[in-house]
C-alpha positions as CSV (number, residue, x, y, z in Angstrom):
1,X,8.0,-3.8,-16.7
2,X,8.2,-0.2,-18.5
3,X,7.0,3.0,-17.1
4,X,3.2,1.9,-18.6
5,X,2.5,-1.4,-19.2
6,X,0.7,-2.5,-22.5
7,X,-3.0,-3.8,-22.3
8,X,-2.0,-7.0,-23.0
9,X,0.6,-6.7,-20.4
10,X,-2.0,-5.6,-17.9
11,X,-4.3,-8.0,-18.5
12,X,-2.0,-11.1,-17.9
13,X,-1.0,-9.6,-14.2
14,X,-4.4,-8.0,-13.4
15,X,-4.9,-11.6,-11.1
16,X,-1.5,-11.1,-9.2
17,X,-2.3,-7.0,-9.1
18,X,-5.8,-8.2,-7.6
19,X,-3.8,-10.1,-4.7
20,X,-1.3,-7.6,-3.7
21,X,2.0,-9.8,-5.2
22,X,3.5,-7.1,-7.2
23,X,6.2,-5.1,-6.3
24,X,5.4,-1.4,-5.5
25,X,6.8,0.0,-8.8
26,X,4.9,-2.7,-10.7
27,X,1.4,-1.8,-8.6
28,X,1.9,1.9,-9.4
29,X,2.6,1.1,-12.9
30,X,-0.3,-1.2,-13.0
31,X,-2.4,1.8,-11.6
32,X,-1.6,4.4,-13.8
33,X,-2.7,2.0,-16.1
34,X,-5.6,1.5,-15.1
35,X,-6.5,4.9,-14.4
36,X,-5.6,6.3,-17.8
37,X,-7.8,2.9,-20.0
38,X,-11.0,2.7,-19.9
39,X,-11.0,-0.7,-21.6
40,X,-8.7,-2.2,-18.9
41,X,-10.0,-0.4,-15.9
42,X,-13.7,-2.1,-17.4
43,X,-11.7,-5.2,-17.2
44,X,-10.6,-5.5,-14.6
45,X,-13.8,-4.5,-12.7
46,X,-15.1,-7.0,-14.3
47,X,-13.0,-9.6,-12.6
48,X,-13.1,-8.1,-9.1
49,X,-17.0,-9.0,-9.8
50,X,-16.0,-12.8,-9.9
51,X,-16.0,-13.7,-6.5
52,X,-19.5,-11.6,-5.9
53,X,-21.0,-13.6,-9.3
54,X,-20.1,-17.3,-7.9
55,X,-21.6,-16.0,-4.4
56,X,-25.0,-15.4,-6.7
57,X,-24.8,-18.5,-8.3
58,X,-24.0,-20.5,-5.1
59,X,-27.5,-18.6,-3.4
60,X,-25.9,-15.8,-1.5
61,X,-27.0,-12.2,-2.3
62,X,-24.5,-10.1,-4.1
63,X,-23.6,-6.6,-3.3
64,X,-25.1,-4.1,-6.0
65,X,-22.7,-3.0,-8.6
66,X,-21.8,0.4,-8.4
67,X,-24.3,2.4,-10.9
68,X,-22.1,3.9,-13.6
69,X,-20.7,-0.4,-14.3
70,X,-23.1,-0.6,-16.7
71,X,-22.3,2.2,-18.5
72,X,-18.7,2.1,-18.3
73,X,-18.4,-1.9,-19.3
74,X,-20.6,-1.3,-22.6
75,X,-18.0,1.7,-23.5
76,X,-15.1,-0.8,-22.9
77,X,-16.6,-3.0,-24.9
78,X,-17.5,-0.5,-27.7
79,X,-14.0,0.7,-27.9
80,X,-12.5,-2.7,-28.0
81,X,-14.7,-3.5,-30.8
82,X,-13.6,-0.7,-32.8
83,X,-9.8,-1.6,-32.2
84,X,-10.5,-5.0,-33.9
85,X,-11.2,-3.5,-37.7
């Protein structure tokens, strides 16, 4: 893996980031990545909310998301709209 990973790159290992099976250099690359895209940090927020989602749906209360989610998801979502023109 390169110094920064490409979003697509990111994306595919975001699971195996998730459960601590990278190596170090591959976590802190991951990292950096995810600290410097908004679009992929939105991501993969999004799946971290997974497990709390199925605990909803199965009748068990959810923890709150934190506030600025919301806000941060739509912007993702925005900006990856705009890279598909």
């Amino acid at each position: 893996m390169k110094l920064l990973p490409t979003c697509r790159e990111v994306r595919e290992r975001l699971t195996d980031y998730s459960e601590g099976s990278l190596s170090l250099r591959e976590r802190a690359s991951m990292r950096m990545h995810l600290l410097l895209c908004a679009a992929c940090n939105a991501f993969y927020r999004g799946l971290r909310a997974v497990p709390g989602v199925a605990r909803f749906l199965l009748g068990a209360e959810p923890p709150p998301p934190p506030p600025e989610a919301a806000k941060a998801l739509e912007a993702a979502l925005r900006r990856m709209g705009d890279h598909r023109h």
